[in-house]
C-alpha positions, 0 to 999 in steps of 0.5 A, spaced: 714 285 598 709 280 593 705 284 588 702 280 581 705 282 574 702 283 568 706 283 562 703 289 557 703 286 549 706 290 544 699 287 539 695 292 542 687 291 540 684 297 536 677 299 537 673 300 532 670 306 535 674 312 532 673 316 539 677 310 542 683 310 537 686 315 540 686 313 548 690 306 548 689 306 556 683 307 561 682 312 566 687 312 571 692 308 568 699 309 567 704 307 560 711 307 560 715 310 554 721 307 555 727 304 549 726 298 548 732 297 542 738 298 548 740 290 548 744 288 554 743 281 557 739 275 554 736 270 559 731 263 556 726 261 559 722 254 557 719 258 552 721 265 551 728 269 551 727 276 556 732 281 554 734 285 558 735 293 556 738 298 560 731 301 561 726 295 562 726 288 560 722 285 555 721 278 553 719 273 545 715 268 545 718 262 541 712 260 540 707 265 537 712 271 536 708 275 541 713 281 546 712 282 552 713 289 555 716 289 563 716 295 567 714 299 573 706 299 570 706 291 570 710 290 577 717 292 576 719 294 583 725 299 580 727 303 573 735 302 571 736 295 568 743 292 570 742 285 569 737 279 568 738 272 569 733 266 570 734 259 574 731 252 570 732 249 577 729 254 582 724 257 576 726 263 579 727 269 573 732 275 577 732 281 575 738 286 578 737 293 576 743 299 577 741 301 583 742 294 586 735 293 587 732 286 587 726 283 583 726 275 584 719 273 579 717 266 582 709 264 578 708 270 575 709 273 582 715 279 584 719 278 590 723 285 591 729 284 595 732 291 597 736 290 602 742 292 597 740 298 595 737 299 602 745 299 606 750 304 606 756 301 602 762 305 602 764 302 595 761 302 589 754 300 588 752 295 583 751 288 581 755 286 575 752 278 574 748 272 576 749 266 577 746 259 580 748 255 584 743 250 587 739 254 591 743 260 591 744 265 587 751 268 586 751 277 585 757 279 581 758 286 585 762 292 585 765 291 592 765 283 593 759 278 593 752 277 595 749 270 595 741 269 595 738 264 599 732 264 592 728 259 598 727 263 603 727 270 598 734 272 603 740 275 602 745 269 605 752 272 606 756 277 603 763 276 600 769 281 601 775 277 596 779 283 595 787 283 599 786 283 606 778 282 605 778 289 601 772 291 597 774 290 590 769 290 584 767 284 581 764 283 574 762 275 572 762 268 576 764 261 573 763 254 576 766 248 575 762 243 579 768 245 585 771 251 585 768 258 584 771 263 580 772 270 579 773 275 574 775 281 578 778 289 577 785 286 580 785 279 577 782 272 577 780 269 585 778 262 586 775 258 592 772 252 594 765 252 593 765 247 599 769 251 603 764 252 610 769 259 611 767 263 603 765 269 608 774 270 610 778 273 605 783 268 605 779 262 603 779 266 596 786 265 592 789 270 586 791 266 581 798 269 580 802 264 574 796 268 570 800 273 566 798 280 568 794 276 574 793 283 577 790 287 571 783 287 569 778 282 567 771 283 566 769 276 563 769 268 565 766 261 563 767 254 563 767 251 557 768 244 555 773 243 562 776 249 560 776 255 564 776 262 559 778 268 562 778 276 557 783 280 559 780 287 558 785 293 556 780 300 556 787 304 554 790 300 549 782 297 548 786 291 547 782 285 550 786 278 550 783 271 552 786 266 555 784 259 556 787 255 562 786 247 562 788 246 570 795 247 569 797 252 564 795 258 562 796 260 555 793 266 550 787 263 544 785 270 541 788 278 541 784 282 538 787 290 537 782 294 537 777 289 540 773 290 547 770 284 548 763 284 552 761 277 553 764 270 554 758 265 552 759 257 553 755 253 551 755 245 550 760 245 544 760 252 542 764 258 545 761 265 542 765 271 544 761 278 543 764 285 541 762 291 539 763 289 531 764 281 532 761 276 535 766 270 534 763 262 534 768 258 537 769 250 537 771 245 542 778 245 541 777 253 541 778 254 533 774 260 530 769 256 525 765 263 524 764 270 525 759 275 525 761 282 522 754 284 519 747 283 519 745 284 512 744 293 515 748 293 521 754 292 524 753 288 531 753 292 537 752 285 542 753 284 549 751 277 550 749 270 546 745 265 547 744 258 544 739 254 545 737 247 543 736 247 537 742 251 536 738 258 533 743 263 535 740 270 540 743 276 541 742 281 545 744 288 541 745 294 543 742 297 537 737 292 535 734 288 541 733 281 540 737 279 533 736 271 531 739 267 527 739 261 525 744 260 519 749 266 521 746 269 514 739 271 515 737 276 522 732 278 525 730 283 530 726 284 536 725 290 540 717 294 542 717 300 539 719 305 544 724 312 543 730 311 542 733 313 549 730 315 556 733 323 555 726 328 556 727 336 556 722 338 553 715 336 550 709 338 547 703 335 544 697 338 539 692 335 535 694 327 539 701 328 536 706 329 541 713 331 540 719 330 545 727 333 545 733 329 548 736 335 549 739 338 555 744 343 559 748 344 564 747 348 570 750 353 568 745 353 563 752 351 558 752 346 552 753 339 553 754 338 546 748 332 545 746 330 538 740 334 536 734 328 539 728 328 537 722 323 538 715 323 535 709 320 537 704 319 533 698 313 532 701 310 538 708 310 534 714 312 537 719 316 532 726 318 532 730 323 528 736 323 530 741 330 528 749 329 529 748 336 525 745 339 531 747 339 538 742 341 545 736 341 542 732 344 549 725 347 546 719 343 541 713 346 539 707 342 535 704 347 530 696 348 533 694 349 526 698 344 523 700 338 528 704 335 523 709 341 523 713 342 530 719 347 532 725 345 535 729 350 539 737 349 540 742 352 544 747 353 540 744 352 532 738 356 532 731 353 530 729 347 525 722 346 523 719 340 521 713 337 517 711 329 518 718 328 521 722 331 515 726 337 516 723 343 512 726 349 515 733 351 519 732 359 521 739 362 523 742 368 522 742 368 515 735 367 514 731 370 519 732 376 525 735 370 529 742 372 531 749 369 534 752 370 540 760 370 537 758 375 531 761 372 524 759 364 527 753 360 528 752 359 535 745 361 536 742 360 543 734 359 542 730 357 549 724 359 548 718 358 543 711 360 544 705 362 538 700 367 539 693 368 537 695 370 531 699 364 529 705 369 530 711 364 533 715 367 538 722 366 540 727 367 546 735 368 543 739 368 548 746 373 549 744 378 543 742 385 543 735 383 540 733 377 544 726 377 542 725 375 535 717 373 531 716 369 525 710 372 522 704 368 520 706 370 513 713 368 514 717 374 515 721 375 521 722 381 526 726 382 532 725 387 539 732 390 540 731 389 548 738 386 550 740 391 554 733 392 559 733 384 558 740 385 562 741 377 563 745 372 560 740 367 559 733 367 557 729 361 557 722 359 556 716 365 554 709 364 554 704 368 550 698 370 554 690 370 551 691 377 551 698 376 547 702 379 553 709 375 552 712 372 559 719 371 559 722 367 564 730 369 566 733 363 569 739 364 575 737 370 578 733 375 573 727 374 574 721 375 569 720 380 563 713 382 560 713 385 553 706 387 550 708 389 542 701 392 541 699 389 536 705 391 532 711 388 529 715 395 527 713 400 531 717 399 538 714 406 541 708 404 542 711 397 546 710 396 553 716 392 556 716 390 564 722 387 568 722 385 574 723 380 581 718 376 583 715 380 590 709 376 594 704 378 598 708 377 604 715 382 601 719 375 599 723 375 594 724 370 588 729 370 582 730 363 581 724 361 576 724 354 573 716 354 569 711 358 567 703 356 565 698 361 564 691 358 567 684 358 563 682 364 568 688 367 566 692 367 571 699 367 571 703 360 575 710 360 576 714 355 578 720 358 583 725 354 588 721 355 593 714 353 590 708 356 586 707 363 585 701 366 582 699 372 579 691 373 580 691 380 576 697 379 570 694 385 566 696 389 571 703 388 571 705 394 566 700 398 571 707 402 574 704 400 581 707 394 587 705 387 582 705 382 587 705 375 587 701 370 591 703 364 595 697 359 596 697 359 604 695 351 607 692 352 614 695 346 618 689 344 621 693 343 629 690 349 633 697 352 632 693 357 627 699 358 622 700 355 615 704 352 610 706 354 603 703 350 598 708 346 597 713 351 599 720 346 599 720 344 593 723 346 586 718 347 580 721 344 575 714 344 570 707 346 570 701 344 566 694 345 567 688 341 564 682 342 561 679 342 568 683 347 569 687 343 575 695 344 575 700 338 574 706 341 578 713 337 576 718 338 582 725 337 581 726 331 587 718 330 590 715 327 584 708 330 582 703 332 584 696 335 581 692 341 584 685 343 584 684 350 580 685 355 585 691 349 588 689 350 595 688 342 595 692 337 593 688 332 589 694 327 587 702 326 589 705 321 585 712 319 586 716 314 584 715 310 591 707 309 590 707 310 583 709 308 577 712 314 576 720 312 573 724 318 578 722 324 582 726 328 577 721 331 573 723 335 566 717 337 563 710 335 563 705 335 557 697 334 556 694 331 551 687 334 552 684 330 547 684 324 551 686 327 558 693 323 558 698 326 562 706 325 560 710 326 564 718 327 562 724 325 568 731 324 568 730 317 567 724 317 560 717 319 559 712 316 563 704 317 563 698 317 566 690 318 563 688 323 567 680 324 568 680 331 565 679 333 557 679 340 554 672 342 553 669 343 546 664 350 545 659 346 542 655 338 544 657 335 537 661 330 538 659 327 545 660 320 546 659 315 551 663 309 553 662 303 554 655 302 551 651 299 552 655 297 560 655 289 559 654 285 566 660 284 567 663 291 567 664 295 573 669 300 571 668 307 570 664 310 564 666 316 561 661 321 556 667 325 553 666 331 547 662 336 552 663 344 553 667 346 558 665 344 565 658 341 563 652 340 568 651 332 566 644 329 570 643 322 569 635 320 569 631 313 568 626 313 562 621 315 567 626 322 569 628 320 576 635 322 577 639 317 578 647 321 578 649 327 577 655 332 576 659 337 573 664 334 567 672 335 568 672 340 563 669 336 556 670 330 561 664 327 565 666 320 569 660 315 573 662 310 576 654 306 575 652 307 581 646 311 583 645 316 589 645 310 594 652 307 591 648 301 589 649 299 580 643 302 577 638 297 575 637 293 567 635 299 562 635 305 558 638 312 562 638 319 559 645 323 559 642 330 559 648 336 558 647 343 560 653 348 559 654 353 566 648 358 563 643 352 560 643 356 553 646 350 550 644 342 552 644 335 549 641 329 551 644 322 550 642 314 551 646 309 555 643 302 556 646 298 562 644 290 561 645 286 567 
């Protein structure tokens, strides 16, 4: 498969246009939000260093100082990097990623190879390291070998070294101009590279007068004629290098405590990296210098890289790209980015966007996961990073006040914070909160949502009272409805435009609906509701994973088995049969039956747009938006025929400012600017952009700022009308094409704007300039 890549700069051009500032990508077009710090692997080009992360890859420019962002939006095939290297001789950078998948970018243009990735492998399946040699390039594995042909762009023959041609994993590669050598799980093979019969097990000899020759051994190199080999010891994390001159092997360096990550050989310089150390050695093997500090960290390196004018690079685990030039001044490079690909929950207000790291088990049992939180602001990524904490599972933008957010953990009660500084811990000392171990902090909070009162409401689960409210004044109450509640664990709750507080209860116990009545301590006069989700066809659903309420009202559920929808919420205290609606598709074949929207798949997240449209998140199949009344599926993205990281989706947010869609997955955030805003109640700020649209512009123009779902007519200055529509809730697109689907001719064109009854109206200029 070709396709052309497109590296995305880091130094991004800011508009001066302030409705622009906030949309840093035009409609229909994706970003990744992926860490860049995460260093694994450096490979050199002519003119710049790439560095592969665990996530993605990125390159510095020597030149201009410039970074480059690679990943699925500018071409990459796959997400999971699990090494890079590049051929000075072929001019062919290889990108390997962890499941074997293949990208070879030969003049900026991708070559995927998945045959790896795509055959059945009984072994363990990853690529470990790359070498070249001449036209081939030689796959490190975990089963063996596999050698690229890079000339024809295919896989040329696959090597099982092991005893009796086994599987054995395979962790780096070194040549000295005759033989082939490997460092392996079970000791170093070698084998003439003119050998016709590499393919045959008993071309590849173990070298047994190594000491320990069948132990582990993960790092190889030649240097200075030399071979080194590191013998790494994970019980005792002890990692012994040994050095052989081609008759005797002897050990050069035995550190305790030390896992050697890397042997780098390069002209006169050996450089070993460690998770504490990076060691420079000389030709004869003596230590001339170390690296054990930066200056403000310890290293955390994977590989090194000398170059010709002897400037050291480093691929850090915490920092990216370190540079060096006299081993005492460093600096580090890395596009900003949170800080790991773990999303569970989202939530965005006022443009600031507000993610946790968190997670549980399927059991809905802790993992035990520092508190993560990630902050995006002003096209900035943040991190806050809480070992105090663990399993933080719920964050929640104020919508008065954007620079404050909750964050809900499932074990240590609720952290409040204000510009990304803590500001408030409510346990059971200071709020109705309460422990499920009495006497010991061990709060579980899974839900958090605000009122219309600006009153914060909280799940707490495997309590007597599992409903608790801060209050707008900052007082807490608590609803003692453990025992109706009756479910060990309760997640996510929404609170309707009428106040009622829908609760989810995962793993079985289905929903639970309480109406305080506009009272905090007054329970008589509460209405409270629990049931099973029950459709129109009698079937029952337990199992419930997400909940939204539309912008009609409308209650969505995200089940096992698909959405359910509840077109009469209100009467869900009524005492009468409540039923839910699955939406039916005719399929169209003369059978005359239908199929369940979506009725296969798992909801794990739903969200609804200024358009009042449903993005539904699945557990499998990726996303896919629905329109309103979700008969029609509008897009399916998943992550075959988009950039979308996985089909495992964990949450998705909305920016409804600019319409940019988040979508969290096992594998990070992604998102996509989606063609609908929320809509204002007034014209006050409609906007037009571009304008004027220039000759050699063909993209779409958006008029932004209007009220909800707006009938938007486009005339000439003589008041033909040239285009009209309905905006996609405070978003109207045109494509500058009249009825006809011709451009529109040089001139001045009026924007008119009506709301649904015409009782309110606006009229804006665009020129269009041929």
């Amino acid at each position: 498969m070709r396709q052309k890549i497109s590296g995305f700069t880091i130094y991004l051009l800011f508009l001066s246009l302030p409705n622009l500032l906030h949309a840093q990508i035009a409609l229909t077009e994706w970003r990744s939000h992926l860490p860049y710090s995460h260093g694994i692997k450096l490979t050199a080009t002519p003119d710049k260093i790439f560095c592969a992360t665990e996530s993605a890859v990125f390159s510095y420019n020597k030149n201009d100082n410039s970074i480059e962002k690679f990943s699925k939006v500018s071409g990459l095939s796959d997400v999971g990097i699990s090494t890079i290297e590049y051929s000075h001789e072929n001019q062919v950078l290889l990108i390997a990623y962890t499941n074997t998948n293949i990208d070879l970018i030969e003049n900026n243009t991708i070559h995927n190879l998945s045959d790896i990735k795509r055959k059945p492998i009984s072994g363990l399946k990853k690529i470990n390291d790359i070498v070249f040699i001449n036209q081939f390039a030689y796959l490190s594995c975990g089963f063996g070998i596999v050698v690229i042909n890079l000339e024809k762009k295919e896989i040329k023959e696959t090597y099982y070294i092991g005893e009796n041609g086994t599987q054995i994993e395979v962790y780096e590669l070194a040549f000295d101009g005759t033989y082939l050598y490997a460092a392996t799980e079970h000791g170093i093979y070698k084998a003439n590279i003119n050998n016709p019969n590499l393919i045959f097990y008993s071309s590849w000899i173990l070298m047994t007068d190594l000491p320990n020759y069948k132990n582990n051994f993960n790092a190889i190199t030649i240097f200075n004629s030399k071979l080194i080999v590191n013998r790494s010891d994970q019980n005792s994390n002890t990692d012994t290098l040994f050095v052989y001159d081609g008759s005797n092997w002897s050990a050069f360096d035995t550190r305790q405590g030390i896992q050697n990550y890397s042997i780098n050989s390069f002209t006169n310089r050996l450089i070993i990296t460690s998770d504490s150390l990076i060691r420079i050695y000389n030709k004869n093997l003596e230590q001339i210098n170390k690296i054990n500090n930066y200056g403000w960290s310890i290293p955390h390196a994977r590989c090194a890289l000398l170059d010709q004018t002897n400037t050291l690079w480093i691929a850090d685990f915490e920092a990216g790209i370190i540079k060096t030039s006299d081993y005492v001044n460093f600096d580090s490079f890395f596009p900003n980015g949170p800080y790991n690909t773990d999303v569970f929950s989202i939530s965005i207000e006022g443009g600031n966007l507000v993610l946790a790291g968190g997670g549980l088990d399927g059991a809905w049992n802790n993992i035990y996961k520092p508190g993560e939180l990630f902050t995006f602001e002003n096209e900035q990524w943040n991190s806050i990073i809480d070992y105090s904490i663990r399993d933080v599972v719920k964050v929640l933008v104020d919508p008065t006040n954007p620079n404050v957010f909750y964050a809900a953990t499932w074990g240590y009660g609720i952290l409040q914070y204000e510009n990304g500084k803590p500001l408030n811990h409510f346990d059971d000392l200071n709020s109705t909160l309460e422990s499920i171990i009495a006497g010991e902090d061990f709060i579980r909070v899974g839900g958090l949502a605000f009122d219309s009162k600006h009153n914060l409401w909280v799940t707490n689960s495997g309590v007597g009272s599992p409903i608790s409210v801060k209050k707008y004044d900052g007082s807490w109450e608590k609803f003692p409805y453990g025992s109706i509640v009756n479910a060990p664990t309760i997640s996510d709750i929404i609170v309707t435009r009428n106040d009622h507080k829908w609760i989810v209860l995962p793993r079985g116990y289905g929903l639970f609906v309480f109406d305080n009545n506009g009272t905090f301590d007054d329970t008589t006069d509460d209405r409270i509701n629990k049931f099973s989700i029950v459709d129109q066809d009698g079937k029952t659903f337990n199992n419930i994973f997400s909940i939204a309420e539309d912008l009609e009202g409308n209650i969505w559920v995200g089940t096992y088995e698909g959405p359910v929808i509840y077109y009469n919420p209100e009467n869900v205290f009524s005492g009468q049969n409540f039923f839910a609606h699955r939406i039916k598709i005719p399929r169209e074949d003369g059978s005359g039956l239908a199929d369940y929207m979506l009725g296969t798949e798992t909801i794990t997240a739903i969200a609804v747009d200024g358009a009042n449209r449903k993005w539904i998140g699945t557990e499998n199949a990726g996303v896919f938006l629905l329109s309103p009344d979700g008969t029609k599926q509008i897009y399916s993205f998943n992550e075959n025929n988009s950039p979308l990281l996985s089909n495992n989706i964990t949450s998705i947010a909305i920016d409804h400012q600019s319409g940019e869609v988040f979508f969290g997955t096992d594998k990070g955030i992604i998102s996509y600017r989606s063609t609908a805003t929320q809509g204002s109640n007034e014209f006050n700020k409609v906007f037009v952009f571009p304008n004027p649209v220039r000759e050699d512009y063909d993209g779409p123009i958006t008029i932004t700022g209007l009220v909800s779902d707006a009938e938007v007519k486009i005339t000439d200055i003589s008041g033909n009308i040239v285009y009209e529509t309905r905006a996609l809730g405070g978003q109207a697109i045109w494509d500058g094409r009249n009825f006809s689907g011709a451009r529109v001719q040089t001139g001045v064109y009026l924007i008119f704007c009506t709301n649904e009854d015409g009782s309110k109206t606006h009229v804006t200029k665009l020129l269009f300039i041929h």
